[in-house]
BATIVO-783876 format. One record per residue (C-alpha): x, y, z. Coordinates in steps of 0.5 Angstrom, whole numbers, plus 500, padded with zeros to 3 digits. Layout:
BEGIN
XYZ ...
This chain:
BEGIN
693492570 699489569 700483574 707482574 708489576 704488582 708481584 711484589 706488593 701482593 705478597 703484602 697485600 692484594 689489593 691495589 688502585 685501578 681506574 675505570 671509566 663510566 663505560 670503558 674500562 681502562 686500567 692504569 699502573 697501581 701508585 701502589 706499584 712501586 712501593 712495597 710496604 718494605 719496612 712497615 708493619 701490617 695491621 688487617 685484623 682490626 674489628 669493622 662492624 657493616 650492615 645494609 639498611 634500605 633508604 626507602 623513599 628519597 627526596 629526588 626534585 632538582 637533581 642534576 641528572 635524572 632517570 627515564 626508563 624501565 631498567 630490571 636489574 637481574 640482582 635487584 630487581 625492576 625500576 620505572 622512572 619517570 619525570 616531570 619538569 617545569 618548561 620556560 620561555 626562552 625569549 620572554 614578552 615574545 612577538 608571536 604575530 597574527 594569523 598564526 598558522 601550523 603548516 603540516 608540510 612547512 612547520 614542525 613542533 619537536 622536543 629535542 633532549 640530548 643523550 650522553 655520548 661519544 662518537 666511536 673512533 673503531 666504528 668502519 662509518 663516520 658519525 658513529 656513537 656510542 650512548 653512555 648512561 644507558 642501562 638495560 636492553 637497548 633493543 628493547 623498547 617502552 610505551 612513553 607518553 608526554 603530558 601536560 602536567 597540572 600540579 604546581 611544583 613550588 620552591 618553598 614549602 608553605 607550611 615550614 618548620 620555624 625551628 628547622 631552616 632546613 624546612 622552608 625549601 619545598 622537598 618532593 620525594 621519590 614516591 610521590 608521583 600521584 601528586 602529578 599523575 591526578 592532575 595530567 591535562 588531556 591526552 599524551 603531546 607525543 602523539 605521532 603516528 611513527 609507534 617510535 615516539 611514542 608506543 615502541 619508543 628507544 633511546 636509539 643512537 642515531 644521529 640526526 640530520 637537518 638539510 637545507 629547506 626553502 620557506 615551503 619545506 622543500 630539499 635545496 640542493 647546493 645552488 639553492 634550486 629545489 630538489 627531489 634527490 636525497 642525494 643532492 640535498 644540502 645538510 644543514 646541521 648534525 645532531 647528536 644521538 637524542 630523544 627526538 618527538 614530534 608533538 601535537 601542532 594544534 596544541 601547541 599553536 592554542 596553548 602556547 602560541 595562542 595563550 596571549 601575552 599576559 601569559 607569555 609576559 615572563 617566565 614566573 607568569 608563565 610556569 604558573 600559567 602552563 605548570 610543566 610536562 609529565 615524562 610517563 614511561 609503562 612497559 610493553 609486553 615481552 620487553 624488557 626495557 631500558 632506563 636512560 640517565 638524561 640532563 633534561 635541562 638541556 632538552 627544548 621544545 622546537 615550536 615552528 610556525 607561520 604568522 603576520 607580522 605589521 611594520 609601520 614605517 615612518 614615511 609610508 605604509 604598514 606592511 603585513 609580512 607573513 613568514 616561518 617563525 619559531 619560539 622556544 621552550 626550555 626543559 628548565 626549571 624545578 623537576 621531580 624524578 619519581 622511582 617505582 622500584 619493585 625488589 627481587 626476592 633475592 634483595 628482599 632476603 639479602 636485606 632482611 638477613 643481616 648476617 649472611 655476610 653481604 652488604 646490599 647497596 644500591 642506586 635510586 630508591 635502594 639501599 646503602 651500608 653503614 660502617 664502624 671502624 675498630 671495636 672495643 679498645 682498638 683506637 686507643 690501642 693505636 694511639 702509641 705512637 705509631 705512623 700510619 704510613 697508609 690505611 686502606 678499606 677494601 670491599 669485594 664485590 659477591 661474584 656469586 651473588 652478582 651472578 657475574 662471569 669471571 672471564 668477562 671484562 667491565 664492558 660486557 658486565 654492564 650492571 656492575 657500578 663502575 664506582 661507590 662512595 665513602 663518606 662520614 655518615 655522621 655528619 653527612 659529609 666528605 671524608 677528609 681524603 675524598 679531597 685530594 686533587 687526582 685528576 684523569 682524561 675522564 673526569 668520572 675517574 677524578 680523586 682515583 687516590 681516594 679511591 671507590 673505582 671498581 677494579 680486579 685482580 686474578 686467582 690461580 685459574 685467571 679468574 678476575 676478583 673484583 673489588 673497590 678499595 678507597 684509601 682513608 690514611 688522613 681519616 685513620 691519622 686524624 683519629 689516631 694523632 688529632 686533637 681537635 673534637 672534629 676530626 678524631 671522632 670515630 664516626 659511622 661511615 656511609 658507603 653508597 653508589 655514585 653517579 659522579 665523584 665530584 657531586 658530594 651534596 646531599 638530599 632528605 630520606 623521607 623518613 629519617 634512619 637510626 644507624 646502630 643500636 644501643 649507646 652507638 646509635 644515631 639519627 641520619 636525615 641525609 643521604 649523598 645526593 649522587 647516589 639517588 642518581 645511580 640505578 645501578 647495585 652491587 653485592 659485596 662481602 661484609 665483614 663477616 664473610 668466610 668466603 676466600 680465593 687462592 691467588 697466582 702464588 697459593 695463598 688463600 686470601 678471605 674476601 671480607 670487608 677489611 681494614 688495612 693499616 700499614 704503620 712504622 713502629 715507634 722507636 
């Protein structure tokens, strides 16, 4: 952001819009810069009421995205995620044929998952890229095993609760990995003796490259004559960056090729015949790991083969034709992302103290804050008439507690959320603004009126402040002006990490939470869907912090959580 193009509205405010993007950090011009607030009144003193309160376990099956990895987090402290999916048959009543073979030379059985990425445009060589979605240490690596998985994931719960719709769709929780890990079958499928797939695996940002073969599996170069020159071989396709296994040739040819067609008749049959794959991370010693977010939908098991197929034709002979064949497996399906998360003395202290001025949120099994907004008389007393022209909320992020660097920029502080989310807790919904139409190049950045997107602004020393602000003037006028019971309750809100902004839908705590005490208090089920997504934390003053910086101009300016109204005064 240019700051002198915020000069003037800092004198008002110190806050204003920025746009950042999931990994790089791009700054636009504030809406807010050429509007200066002349002739409005300022109202930043009104009463919020801010606590953080842990999730605890959290429903995780079906989630768009999902976890893999062992991410620590300096703040927070270490997440194991592991999954299992549900596989298809992409081609159902398959013709295998007979004879079936293998070919160690010829043949090949590979699961193939693509990771988020974009090529880099300042790398000096071609096809180079960028993973995205990748946290922790890349370098690093894990100890992945692949299973088969013997526990059937079901879509609907058998034992419902007729009073409660709600109940009849099977729920799995974040929790609940010993419901697979008691029922894996045989040794781990990814058993290559390259330690890269398996013992010392990382998501590396390589790209792939299949060249062009004869039926043997030997290099052509581009007269489609043999060749032993790598130089000369012809590329057939390019690949982006992704996990990338060979697995077990022999089981796959027996319990897949070799399972017969009743098994294989259609996909219904066949998840119930062959349940699904167990993704199993463990940490190696003096690693410290990484945690990629994956779209396992798009993952596929490549299972390469020979067979004999007979073709009978009308006037003649049968004819045996033996030739490579390959059937494929969709990674699609129900899934369950399990999160073992171990707290940091830090988060464990930060969460147990209420009043030590932080609010505590964060990602997966973590923890979000609940929000008030005006205490005692404060609603009514707005209601005189008054405009509300803009309302905005703004948190500031605990540099200290975050042990960030304030001379850094958002690329190099990498477990900085790059957004959060606010929402009506109480009914488990969307604010009113979440719904503007904003849009940008990146989509992450989409509904930037709204707000949440992690921004700064610099202190006299050229210190950078980070902050998210959301703009909630709807929310705040129908509270003030509207008479419909719906839209003027001052309900709690919710503040939460986000994976994507346009994923608002919701998944079960596995234990119901209270929010509040006494006459204010209510019971919450629900919690933002996208938040489960996110591994990632962030430390933010609450409203009752005292600490304060002293911006460009000498003004010392207090870090709390605030509510900031600017309204016109009736006449």
């Amino acid at each position: 952001m240019k700051y002198n193009l915020l000069k003037i509205s800092l004198l008002l405010s110190p806050f204003f819009t920025l746009i950042s993007c999931d990994k790089d950090f791009n700054s636009l011009d504030s809406d807010l810069a050429n509007d200066t607030h002349f002739n409005l009144e300022l109202d930043n003193t009104t009463k919020v009421v801010a606590f953080s309160q842990p999730t605890s376990a959290v429903q995780s099956n079906n989630l768009p995205i999902n976890a893999l990895g062992i991410y620590d987090n300096p703040i927070f402290g270490k997440t194991k995620s592991q999954f299992v999916t549900q596989v298809s048959l992409a081609t159902t009543n398959p013709t295998v044929g007979t004879n079936i073979t293998i070919d160690a030379v010829k043949d090949s059985v590979y699961l193939y998952i693509p990771y988020f990425s974009h090529l880099d445009t300042e790398a000096s060589e071609a096809d180079t890229y960028i993973l995205d979605s990748i946290y922790g240490n890349t370098d690093s690596s894990i100890n992945l095993k692949i299973y088969r998985s013997g526990y059937t994931l079901r879509n609907f719960n058998p034992n419902p609760n007729p009073n409660d719709i709600t109940s009849y769709t099977q729920k799995y929780y974040s929790d609940e990995k010993s419901l697979v890990e008691s029922n894996l079958i045989g040794t781990p499928l990814n058993n290559s003796t390259n330690t890269a797939e398996n013992t010392a695996f990382k998501f590396s940002k390589t790209q792939y490259i299949k060249y062009k073969t004869n039926a043997n599996g030997e290099w052509l170069d581009a007269t489609g004559t043999v060749t032993t020159d790598t130089e000369k071989r012809v590329i057939k396709e390019k690949i982006k960056p992704g996990m990338w296994l060979n697995l077990d040739k022999e089981f796959f040819k027996t319990q897949i090729l070799q399972a017969g067609s009743t098994n294989l008749l259609n996909n219904n049959v066949f998840t119930e015949y062959f349940k699904g794959l167990y993704f199993q991370v463990e940490e190696n010693g003096g690693q410290a790991g990484a945690m990629a977010m994956l779209d396992f939908s798009k993952g596929k098991v490549h299972i390469q083969y020979h067979s004999d197929f007979t073709t009978t034709p009308t006037d003649g002979t049968p004819t045996v034709t033996n030739a490579k064949r390959e059937l494929i497996l969709n990674l699609t399906g129900s899934t369950v992302n399990f999160l073992d998360h171990t707290k940091s003395a830090n988060y464990i202290l930060g969460l147990n103290n209420a009043n030590d001025g932080n609010l505590y949120i964060k990602g997966g099994e973590g923890s979000q804050a609940y929000i008030k907004l005006f205490g005692g008389s404060e609603l009514e007393d707005l209601k005189d008439g008054r405009l509300i022209n803009e309302a905005n909320l703004i948190f500031y992020v605990d540099n200290n507690a975050m042990q960030i660097d304030q001379t850094l920029g958002q690329d190099e502080i990498k477990y900085l959320p790059k957004r959060i989310y606010l929402y009506d807790a109480t009914n488990s919904k969307p604010l009113v603004d979440y719904y503007d139409a904003s849009t940008t190049s990146n989509t992450k950045n989409n509904k930037y009126i709204f707000g949440g997107i992690l921004d700064y602004i610099k202190d006299k020393n050229d210190k950078k402040i980070w902050f998210y602000k959301f703009r909630i003037t709807n929310h705040i006028n129908n509270l003030i002006t509207s008479d419909d019971s719906d839209l003027n309750e001052n309900v709690w809100l919710g503040l939460s990490l986000t994976e994507s902004i346009a994923i608002n839908g919701n998944v079960f705590f596995k234990n119901e939470q209270t929010i509040g005490t006494g006459t204010d208090s209510q019971i919450t089920k629900l919690l933002p869907v996208a938040n489960v997504m996110n591994p990632l934390g962030v430390v933010l003053h609450s409203s009752n912090s005292t600490t304060t910086y002293e911006d460009a101009d000498g003004n010392i300016i207090p870090m709390k959580l605030k509510l900031q109204i600017y309204y016109t005064k009736p006449n």
